[in-house]
C-alpha positions in Angstrom: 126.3 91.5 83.2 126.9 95.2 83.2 128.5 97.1 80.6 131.8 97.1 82.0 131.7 93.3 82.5 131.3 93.2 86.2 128.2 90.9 87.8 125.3 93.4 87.5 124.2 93.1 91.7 120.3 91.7 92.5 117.6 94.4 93.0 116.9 94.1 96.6 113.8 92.3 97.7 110.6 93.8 98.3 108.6 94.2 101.4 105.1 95.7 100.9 103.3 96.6 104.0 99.3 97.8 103.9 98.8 100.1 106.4 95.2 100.0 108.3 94.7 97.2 110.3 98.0 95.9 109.4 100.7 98.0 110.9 98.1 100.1 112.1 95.2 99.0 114.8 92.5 101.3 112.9 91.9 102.9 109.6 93.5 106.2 109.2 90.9 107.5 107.0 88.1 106.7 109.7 90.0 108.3 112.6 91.0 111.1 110.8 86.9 111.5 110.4 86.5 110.9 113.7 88.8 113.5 114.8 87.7 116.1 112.5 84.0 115.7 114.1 85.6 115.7 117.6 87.4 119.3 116.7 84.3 120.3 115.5 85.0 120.7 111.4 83.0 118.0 110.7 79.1 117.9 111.9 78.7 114.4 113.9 75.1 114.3 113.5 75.0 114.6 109.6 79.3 113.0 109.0 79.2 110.6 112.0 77.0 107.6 110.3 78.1 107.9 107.1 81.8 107.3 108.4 80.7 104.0 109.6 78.4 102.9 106.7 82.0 103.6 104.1 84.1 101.9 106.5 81.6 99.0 107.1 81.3 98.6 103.0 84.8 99.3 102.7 85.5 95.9 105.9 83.1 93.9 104.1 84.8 94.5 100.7 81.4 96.0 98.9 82.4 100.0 98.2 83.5 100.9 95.2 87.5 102.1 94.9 86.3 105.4 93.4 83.3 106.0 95.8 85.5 105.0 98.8 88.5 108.0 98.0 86.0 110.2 97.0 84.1 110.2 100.5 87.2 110.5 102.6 88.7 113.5 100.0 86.2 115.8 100.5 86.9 115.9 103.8 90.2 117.9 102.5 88.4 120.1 100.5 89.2 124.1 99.9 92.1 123.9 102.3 95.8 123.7 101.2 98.0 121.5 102.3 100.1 124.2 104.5 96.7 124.7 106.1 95.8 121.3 106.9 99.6 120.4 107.8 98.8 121.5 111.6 95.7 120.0 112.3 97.1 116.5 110.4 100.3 116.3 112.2 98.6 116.9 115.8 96.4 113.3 114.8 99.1 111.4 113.8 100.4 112.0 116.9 98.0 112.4 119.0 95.9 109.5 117.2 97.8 107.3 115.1 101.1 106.8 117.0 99.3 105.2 119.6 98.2 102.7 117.8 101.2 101.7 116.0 102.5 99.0 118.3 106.2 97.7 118.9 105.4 94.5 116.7 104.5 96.3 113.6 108.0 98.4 114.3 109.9 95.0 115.1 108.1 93.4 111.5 109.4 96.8 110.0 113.1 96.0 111.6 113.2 92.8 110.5 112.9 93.3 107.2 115.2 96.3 107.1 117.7 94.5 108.7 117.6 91.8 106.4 118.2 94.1 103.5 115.1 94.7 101.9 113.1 97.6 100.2 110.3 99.2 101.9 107.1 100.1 100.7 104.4 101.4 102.3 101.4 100.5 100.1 97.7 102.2 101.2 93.9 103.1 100.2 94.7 106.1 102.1 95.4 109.8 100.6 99.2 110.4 100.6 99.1 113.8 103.0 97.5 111.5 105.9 99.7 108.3 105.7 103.2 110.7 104.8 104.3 110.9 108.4 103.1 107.9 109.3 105.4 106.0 106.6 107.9 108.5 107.7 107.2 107.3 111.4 107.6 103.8 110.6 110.7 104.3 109.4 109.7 103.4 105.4 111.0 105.4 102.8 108.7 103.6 99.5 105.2 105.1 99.6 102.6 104.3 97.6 98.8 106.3 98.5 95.5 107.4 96.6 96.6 111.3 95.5 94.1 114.3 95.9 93.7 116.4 93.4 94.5 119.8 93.5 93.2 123.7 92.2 95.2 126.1 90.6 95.8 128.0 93.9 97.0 125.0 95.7 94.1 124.0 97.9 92.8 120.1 97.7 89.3 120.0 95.1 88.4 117.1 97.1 88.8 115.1 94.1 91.0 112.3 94.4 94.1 111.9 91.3 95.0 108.9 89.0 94.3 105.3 90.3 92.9 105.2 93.5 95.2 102.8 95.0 93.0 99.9 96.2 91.9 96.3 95.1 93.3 95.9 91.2 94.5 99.6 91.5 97.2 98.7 93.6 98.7 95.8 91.2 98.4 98.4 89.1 100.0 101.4 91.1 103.1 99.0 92.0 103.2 97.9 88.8 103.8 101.6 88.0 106.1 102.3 90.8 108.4 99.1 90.1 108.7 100.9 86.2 109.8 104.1 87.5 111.8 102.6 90.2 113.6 100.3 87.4 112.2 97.3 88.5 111.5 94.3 86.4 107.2 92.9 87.4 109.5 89.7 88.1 110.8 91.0 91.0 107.6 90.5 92.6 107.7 86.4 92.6 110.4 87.6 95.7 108.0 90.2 97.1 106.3 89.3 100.4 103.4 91.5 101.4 101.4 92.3 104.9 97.8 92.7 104.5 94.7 92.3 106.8 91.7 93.1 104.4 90.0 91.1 101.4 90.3 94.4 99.6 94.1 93.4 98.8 93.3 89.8 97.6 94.4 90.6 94.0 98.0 92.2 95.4 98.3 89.3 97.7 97.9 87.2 94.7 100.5 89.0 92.8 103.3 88.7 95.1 105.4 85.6 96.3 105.1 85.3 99.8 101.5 86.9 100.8 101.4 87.0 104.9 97.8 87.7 106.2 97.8 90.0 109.8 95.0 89.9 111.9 92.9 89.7 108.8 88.9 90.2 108.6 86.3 87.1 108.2 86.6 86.9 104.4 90.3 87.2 103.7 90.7 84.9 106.8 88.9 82.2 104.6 91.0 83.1 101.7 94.0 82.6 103.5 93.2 79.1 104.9 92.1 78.4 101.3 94.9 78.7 99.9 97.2 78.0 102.5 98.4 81.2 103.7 100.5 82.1 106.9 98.1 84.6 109.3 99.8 86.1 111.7 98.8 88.8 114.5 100.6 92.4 115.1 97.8 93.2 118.0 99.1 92.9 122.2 
């Protein structure tokens, strides 16, 4: 009951998303790498193979949180985010659009439709996956933050929890507190996730939904029973 007396109304459900290789056919992180060596900032010969050796440990569930942010930060590094705006906004749409297809935008419908709240949960530094939540039409965002100098440029230094495995219980747990939102709400919660990296956060919510998942959280999922479904044609 309120104050007044009057029914005190429900706090809407929750809808969590993950982001690469969910909604996302990729990982932002390793595109964004990929086009920073194709416009030449980054050097392929000495960036290229240590792109894919994080984002092989990071698939296979073996990189550590703070090792993982730290790698894909310092590609930020000494630029501002006014200066890097450009560049960032010409790959998400020259890069990431793309590869957002009409079922992740029809998942994202349904839910809105139905009333939920949106949230946009990813490993992924907030100034990359921005725009792309604001693409996908999700308001709720919840990233790994950079850290940055005095004069405003990125240190290439992440800040806080790097969200990712227990960090992002513990991130939503932080969101739903300044939000107003009882923990409880998440036995209502349904999240989308492809990679073992979000086991404990699919184990914190009500209704866990596996997308197109990898080899380990595919074995998880028929484990315990899971639904796996597929965002990719």
């Amino acid at each position: 009951m309120s104050t007044d007396g009057r029914p005190q109304a429900a706090p809407p459900r929750l809808a969590l998303f993950d982001l690469d290789g969910t909604l996302l056919a990729g990982d932002t992180d390793v595109l964004w790498c990929e086009f920073l060596v194709d416009e030449g900032i980054l050097g392929r010969d000495t960036f290229a193979a240590a792109n894919r050796d994080v984002a092989d440990r990071y698939a296979r569930g073996e990189i550590a949180a703070a090792e993982f942010a730290a790698f894909y930060a310092a590609t930020l590094a000494h630029r501002s985010p006014a200066l890097w705006a450009p560049l960032r906004d010409r790959f998400v749409a020259a890069t990431i659009a793309p590869r957002i297809g009409a079922a992740s935008f029809d998942l994202v419908a349904r839910h809105r439709a139905g009333g939920d709240r949106l949230l946009l949960t990813t490993a992924t530094n907030r100034f990359l996956t921005a725009p792309i939540a604001a693409r996908l039409g999700i308001d709720d965002l919840v990233a790994t933050d950079l850290e940055t100098a005095a004069g405003g440029s990125f240190t290439g230094r992440t800040s806080g929890i790097v969200n990712m495995r227990e960090g992002k219980v513990a991130r939503l747990a932080a969101w739903l507190a300044a939000e107003g939102l009882s923990l409880a709400s998440l036995s209502s919660a349904t999240l989308y996730s492809d990679s073992i990296n979000d086991l404990p956060l699919l184990c914190a919510v009500g209704t866990p939904i596996v997308v197109d998942p990898d080899p380990r959280l595919r074995a998880e999922a028929l484990r315990r029973g899971w639904p796996v479904i597929s965002l990719l044609g």
